[in-house]
DODO-332083 format. One line per 8 residues: number of its first residue (from 1); their letters; for each residue x, y, z of N, C-alpha, C, O, CB. Coordinates in steps of 0.05 Angstrom, whole numbers, plus 5000, padded with zeros to 4 digits. Each point is the difference from the previous one (the first is absolute). Glycine has a CB too. Layout:
<atoms>
NUM> A> X/Y/Z/X/Y/Z/X/Y/Z/X/Y/Z/X/Y/Z  ...
</atoms>
This chain:
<atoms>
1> XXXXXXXX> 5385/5042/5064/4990/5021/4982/4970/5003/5003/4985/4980/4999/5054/5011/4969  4952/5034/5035/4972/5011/5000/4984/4982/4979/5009/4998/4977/5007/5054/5035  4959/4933/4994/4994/5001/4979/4999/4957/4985/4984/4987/4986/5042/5081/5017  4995/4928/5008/5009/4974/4989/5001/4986/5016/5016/5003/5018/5003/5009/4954  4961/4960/5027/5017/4974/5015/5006/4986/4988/4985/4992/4982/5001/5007/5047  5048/4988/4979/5020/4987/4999/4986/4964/4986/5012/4985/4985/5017/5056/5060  4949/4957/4967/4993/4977/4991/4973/4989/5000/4987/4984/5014/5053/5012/4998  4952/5026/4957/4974/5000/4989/5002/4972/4980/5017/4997/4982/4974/5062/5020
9> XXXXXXXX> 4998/4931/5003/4986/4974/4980/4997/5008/4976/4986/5018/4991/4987/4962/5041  5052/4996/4955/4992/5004/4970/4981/4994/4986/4992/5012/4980/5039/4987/5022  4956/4971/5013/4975/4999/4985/4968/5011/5008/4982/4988/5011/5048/4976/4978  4971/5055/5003/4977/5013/5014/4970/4993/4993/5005/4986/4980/5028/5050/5024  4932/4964/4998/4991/4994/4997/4966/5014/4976/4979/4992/4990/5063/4985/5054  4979/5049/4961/4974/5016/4976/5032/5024/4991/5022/5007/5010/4903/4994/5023  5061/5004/4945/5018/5029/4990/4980/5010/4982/4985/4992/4982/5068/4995/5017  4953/5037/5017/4979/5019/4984/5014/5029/4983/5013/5016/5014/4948/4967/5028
17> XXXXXXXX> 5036/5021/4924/5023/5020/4998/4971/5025/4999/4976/4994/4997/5081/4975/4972  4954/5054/5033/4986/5031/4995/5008/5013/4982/5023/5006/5001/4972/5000/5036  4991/5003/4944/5015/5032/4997/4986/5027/5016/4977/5002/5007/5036/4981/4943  5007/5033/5051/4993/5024/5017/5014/5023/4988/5024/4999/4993/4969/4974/5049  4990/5049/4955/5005/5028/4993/5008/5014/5025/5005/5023/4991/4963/4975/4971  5037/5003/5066/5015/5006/5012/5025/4995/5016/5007/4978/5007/4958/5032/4983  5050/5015/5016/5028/4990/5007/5007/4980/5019/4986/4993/5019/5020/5046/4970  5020/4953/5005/5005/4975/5024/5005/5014/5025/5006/4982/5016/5016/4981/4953
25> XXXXXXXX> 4980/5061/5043/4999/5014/5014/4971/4994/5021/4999/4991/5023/5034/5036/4940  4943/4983/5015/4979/5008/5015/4987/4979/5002/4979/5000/5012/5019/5041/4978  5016/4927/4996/4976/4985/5001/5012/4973/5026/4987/4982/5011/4991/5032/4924  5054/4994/5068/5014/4991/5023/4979/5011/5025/4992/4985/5018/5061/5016/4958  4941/5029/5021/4988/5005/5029/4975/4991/4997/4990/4993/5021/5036/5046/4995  4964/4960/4972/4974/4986/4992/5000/4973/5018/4986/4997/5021/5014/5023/4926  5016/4962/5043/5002/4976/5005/5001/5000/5037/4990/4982/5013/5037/5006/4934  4985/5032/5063/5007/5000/5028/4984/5010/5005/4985/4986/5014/5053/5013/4992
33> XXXXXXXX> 4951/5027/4990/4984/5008/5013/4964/4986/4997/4979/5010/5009/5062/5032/4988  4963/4938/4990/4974/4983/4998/5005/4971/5013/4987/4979/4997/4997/5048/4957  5033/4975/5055/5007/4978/5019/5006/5004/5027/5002/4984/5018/5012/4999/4947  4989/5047/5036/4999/5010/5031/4968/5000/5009/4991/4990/5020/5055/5045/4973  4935/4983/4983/4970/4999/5013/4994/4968/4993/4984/4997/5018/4994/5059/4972  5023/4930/5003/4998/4969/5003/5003/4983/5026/4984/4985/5011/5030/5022/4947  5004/4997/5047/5006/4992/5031/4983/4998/5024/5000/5019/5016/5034/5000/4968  4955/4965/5019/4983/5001/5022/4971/4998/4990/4984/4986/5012/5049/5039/5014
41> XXXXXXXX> 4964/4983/4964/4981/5008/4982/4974/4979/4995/5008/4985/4983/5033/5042/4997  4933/4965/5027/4988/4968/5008/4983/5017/4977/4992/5023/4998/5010/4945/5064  4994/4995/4912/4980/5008/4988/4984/4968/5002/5012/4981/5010/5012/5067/4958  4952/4950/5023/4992/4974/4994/5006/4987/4976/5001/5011/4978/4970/5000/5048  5034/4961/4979/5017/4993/4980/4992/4993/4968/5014/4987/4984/5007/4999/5058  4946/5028/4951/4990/4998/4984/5008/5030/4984/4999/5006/4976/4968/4955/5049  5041/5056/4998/5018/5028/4988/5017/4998/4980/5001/5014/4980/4999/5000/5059  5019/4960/4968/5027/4989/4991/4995/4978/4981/5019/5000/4983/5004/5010/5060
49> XXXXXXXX> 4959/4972/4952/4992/4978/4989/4984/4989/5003/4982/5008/5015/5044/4991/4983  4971/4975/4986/4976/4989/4998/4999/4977/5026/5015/4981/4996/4981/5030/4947  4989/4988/5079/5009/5002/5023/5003/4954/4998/4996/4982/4984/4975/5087/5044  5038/4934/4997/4998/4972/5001/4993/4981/5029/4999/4976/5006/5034/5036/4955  4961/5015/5053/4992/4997/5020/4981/5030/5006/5005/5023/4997/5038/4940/5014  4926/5019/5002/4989/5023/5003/5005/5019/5021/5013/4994/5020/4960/4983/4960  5019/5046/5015/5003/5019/5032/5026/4995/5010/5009/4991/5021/4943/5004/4998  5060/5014/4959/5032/5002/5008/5015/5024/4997/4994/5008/4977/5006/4950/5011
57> XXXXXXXX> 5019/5062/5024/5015/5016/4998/5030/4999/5003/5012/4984/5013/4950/5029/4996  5049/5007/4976/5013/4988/4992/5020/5041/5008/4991/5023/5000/4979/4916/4960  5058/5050/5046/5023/5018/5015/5012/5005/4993/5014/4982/5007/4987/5010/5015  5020/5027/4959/5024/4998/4984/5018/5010/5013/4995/5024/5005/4986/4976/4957  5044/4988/5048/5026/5015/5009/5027/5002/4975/5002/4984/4981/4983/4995/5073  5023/5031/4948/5020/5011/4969/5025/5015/5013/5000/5023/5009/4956/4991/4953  5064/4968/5036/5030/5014/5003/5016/5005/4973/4991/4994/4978/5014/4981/5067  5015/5034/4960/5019/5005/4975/5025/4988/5010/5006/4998/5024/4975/5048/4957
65> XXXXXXXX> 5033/4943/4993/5023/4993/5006/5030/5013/5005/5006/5022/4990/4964/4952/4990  5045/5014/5033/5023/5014/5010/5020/4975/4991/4998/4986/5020/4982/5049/5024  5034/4954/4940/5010/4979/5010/4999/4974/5001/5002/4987/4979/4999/5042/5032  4996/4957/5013/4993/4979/5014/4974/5001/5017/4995/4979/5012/5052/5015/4985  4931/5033/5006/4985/5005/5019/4985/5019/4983/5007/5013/4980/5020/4977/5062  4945/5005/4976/4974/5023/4989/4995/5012/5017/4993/4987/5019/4985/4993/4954  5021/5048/5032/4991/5022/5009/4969/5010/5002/4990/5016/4984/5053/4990/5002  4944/4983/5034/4962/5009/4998/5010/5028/4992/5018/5014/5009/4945/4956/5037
73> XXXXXXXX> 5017/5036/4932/5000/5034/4992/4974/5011/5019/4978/5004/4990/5040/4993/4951  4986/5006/5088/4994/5032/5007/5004/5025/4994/5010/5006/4978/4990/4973/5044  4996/5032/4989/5002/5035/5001/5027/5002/4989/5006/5006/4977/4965/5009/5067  5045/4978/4976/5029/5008/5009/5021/4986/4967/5019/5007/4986/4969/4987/5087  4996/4985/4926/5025/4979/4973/4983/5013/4977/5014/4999/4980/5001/4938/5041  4965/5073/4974/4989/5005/4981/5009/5031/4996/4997/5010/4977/4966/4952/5031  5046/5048/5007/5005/5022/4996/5035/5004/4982/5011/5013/4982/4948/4995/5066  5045/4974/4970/5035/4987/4998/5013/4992/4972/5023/5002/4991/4967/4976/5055
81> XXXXXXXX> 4983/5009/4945/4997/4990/4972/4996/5022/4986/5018/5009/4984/4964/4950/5025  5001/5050/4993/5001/5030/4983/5020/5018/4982/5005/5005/4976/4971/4993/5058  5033/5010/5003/5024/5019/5004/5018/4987/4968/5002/5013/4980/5000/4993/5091  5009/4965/4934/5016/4989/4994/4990/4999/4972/5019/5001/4984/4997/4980/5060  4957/5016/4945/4995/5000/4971/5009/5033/4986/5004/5006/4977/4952/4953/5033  5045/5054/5012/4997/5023/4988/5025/5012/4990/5003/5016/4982/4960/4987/5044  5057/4984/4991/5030/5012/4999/5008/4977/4957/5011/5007/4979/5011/4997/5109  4964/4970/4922/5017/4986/4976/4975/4972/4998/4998/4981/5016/5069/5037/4998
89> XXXXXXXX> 4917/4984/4964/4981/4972/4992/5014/4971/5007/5024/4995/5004/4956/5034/4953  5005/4960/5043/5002/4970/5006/4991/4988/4981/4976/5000/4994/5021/5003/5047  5025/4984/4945/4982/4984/4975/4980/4971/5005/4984/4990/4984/5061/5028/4989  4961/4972/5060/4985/4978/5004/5000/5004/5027/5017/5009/5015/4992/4959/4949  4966/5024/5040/4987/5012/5025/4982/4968/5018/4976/4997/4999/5016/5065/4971  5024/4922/5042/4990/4977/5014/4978/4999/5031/5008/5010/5021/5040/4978/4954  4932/5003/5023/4979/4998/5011/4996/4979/5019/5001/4978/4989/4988/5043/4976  5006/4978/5063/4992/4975/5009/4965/5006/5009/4995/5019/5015/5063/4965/5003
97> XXXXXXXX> 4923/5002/4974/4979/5012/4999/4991/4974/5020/5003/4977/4991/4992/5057/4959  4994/4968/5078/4981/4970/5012/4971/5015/5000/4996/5024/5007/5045/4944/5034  4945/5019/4953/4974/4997/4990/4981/4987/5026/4993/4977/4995/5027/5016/4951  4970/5020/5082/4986/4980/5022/4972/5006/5004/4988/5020/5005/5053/4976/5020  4950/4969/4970/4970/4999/4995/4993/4988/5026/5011/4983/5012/4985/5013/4936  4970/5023/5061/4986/4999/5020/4977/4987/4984/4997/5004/4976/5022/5036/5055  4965/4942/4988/4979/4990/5003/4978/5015/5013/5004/4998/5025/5022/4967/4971  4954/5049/5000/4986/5016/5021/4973/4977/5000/4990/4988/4981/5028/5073/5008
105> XXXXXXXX> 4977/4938/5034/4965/4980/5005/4996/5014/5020/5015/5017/5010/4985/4930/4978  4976/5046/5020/4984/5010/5014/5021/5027/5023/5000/4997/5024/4962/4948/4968  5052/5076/4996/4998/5021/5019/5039/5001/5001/5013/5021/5000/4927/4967/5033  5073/4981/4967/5019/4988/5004/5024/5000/4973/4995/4993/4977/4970/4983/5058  5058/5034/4974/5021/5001/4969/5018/4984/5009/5014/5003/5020/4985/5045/4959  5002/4924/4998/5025/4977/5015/5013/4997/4976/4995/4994/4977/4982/4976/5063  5049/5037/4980/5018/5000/4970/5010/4980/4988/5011/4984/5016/5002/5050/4996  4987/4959/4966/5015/4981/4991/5020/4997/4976/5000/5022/4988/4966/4967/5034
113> XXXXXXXX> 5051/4992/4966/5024/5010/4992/5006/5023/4979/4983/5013/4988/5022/4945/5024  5020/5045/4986/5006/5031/4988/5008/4983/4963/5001/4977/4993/5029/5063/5068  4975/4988/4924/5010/4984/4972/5031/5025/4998/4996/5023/5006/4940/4956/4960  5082/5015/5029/5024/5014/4997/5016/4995/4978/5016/4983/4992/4984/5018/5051  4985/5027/4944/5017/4996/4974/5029/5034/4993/5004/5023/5008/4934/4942/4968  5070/5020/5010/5028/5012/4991/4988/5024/4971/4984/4994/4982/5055/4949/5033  4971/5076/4989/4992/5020/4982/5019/5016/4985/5008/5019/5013/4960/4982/5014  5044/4998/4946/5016/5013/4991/4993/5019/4973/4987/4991/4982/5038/4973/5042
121> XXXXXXXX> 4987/5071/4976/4992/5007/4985/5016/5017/4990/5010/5021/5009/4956/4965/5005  5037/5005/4963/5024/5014/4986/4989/5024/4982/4979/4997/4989/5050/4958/5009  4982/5062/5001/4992/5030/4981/5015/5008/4988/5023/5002/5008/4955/5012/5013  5014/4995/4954/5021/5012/4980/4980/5019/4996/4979/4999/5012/5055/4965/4966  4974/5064/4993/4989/5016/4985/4974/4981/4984/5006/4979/4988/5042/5052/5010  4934/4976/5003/4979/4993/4988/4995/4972/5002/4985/4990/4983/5020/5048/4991  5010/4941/5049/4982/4977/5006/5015/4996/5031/5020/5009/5011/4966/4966/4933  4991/5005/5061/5002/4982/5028/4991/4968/5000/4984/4988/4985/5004/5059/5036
129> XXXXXXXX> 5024/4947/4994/4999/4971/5005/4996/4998/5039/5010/5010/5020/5028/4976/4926  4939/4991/5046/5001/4993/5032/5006/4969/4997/4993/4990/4978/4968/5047/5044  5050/4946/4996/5008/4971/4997/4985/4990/5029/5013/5007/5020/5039/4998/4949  4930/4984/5036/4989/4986/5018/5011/4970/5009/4999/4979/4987/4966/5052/4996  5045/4973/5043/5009/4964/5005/4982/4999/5029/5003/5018/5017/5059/4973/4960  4919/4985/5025/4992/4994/5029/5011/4982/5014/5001/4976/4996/4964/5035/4992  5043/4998/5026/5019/4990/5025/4988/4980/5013/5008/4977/4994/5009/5063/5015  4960/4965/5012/4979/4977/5008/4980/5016/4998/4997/5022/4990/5024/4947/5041
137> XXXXXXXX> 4959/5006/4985/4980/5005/5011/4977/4985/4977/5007/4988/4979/5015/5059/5051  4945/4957/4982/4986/4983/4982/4989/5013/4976/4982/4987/4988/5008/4987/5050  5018/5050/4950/4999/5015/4978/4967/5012/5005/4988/4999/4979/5051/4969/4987  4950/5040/5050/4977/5010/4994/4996/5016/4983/4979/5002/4987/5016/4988/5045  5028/5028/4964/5000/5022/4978/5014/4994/4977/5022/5011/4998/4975/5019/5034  4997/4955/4948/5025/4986/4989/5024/5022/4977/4999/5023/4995/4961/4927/5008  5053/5035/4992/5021/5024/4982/4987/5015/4980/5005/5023/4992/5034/4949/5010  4944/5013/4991/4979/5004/4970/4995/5025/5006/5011/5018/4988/4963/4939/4999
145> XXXXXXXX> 5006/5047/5035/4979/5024/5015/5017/5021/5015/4988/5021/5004/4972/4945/5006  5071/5032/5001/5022/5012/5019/4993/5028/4986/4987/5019/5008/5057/4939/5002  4976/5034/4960/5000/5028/4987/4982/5015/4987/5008/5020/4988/5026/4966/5010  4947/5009/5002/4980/5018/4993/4988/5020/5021/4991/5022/4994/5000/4944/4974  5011/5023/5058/4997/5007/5027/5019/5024/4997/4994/5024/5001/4994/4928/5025  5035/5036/4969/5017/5018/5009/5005/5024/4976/5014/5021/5004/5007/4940/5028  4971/5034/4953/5009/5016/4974/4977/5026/5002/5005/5024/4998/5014/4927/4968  4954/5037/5039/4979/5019/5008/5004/5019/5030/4984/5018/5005/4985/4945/4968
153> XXXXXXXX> 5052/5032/5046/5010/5015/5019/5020/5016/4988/5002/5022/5010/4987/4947/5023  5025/5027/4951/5020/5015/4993/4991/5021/4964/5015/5011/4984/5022/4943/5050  4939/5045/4967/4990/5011/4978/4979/5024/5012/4993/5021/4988/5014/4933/4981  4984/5034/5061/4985/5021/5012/5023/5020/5009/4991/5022/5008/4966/4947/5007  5067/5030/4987/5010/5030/5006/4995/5014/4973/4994/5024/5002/5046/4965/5035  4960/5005/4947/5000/5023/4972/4971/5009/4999/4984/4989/5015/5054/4986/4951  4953/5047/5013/4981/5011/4995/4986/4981/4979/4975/5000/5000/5046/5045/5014  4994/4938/4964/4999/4986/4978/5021/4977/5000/5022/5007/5005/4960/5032/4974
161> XXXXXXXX> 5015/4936/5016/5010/4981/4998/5025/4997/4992/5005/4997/4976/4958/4995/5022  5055/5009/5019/5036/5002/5001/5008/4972/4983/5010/5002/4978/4998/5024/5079  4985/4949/4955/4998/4974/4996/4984/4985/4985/4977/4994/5008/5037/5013/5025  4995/4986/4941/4990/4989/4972/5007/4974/4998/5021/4997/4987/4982/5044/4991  4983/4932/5035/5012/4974/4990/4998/5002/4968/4985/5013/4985/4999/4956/5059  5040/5012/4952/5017/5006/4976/4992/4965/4996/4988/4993/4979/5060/5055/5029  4957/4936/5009/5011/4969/4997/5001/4994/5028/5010/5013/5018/5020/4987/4938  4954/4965/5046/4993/4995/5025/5017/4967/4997/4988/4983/4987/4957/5052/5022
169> X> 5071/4960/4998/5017/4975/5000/5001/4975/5031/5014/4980/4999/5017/5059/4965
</atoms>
């Protein structure tokens, strides 16, 4: 099923709830379509957090779930996703997000390990929930700092702030 993997972790490691004045409609494409311009996308990791390594950047790749498997949202799955929000909402919408950090020195970008976390977000009429579980890696971005990152990507598609933390758990 669009949307769902089969074996999301129950114990996850942040939850963050919202309220939101727009539909689960527009704030589903929201969610995708701010994870499609995300993709690829290199910021420094002082962009994202409070860094922990200097002169570091930092990569975000972002699939959606199908299942047993994540789909990188390009062009083509992002579009796919859409289509498919459009015919009938998704009340939970699963994320595999890896996070790959570069070292830049003198001229030189050496990569080193990735952080892979699990992303779930459920929507109803007038709220949302995201559930954060990290998979591996050495947390440079930790769960604490994830969703605010991400919450401020998915608040820049609106004109005015879609996404209202409610409760940070």
């Amino acid at each position: 099923m669009l949307g769902i993997y089969n074996n999301f972790p129950k114990g996850v490691h942040k939850i963050v709830d919202f309220s939101t004045s727009i539909s689960e409609k527009r704030l589903q494409r929201a969610v995708v379509e701010a994870f499609h311009k995300l993709n690829g996308r290199t910021f420094s990791l002082e962009e994202v957090t409070t860094p922990s390594i200097p002169q570091c950047t930092v990569i975000f790749e972002l699939g959606i779930a199908q299942e047993n498997d994540f789909s990188y949202l390009d062009d083509e799955e992002a579009n796919r996703v859409l289509k498919a929000i459009e015919k009938k909402t998704l009340s939970t919408m699963d994320f595999l997000c890896v996070i790959r950090y570069y070292k830049v020195q003198n001229g030189t970008k050496t990569p080193l390990k990735f952080d892979y976390y699990m992303l779930r977000f459920m929507l109803s009429k007038k709220f949302a929930q995201m559930q954060i579980f990290h998979e591996k890696g050495l947390m440079h971005v930790s769960p604490k700092d994830l969703p605010q990152f991400i919450t401020n990507m998915i608040n820049a598609e609106f004109a005015k702030k879609a996404l209202k933390v409610s409760r940070i758990i």
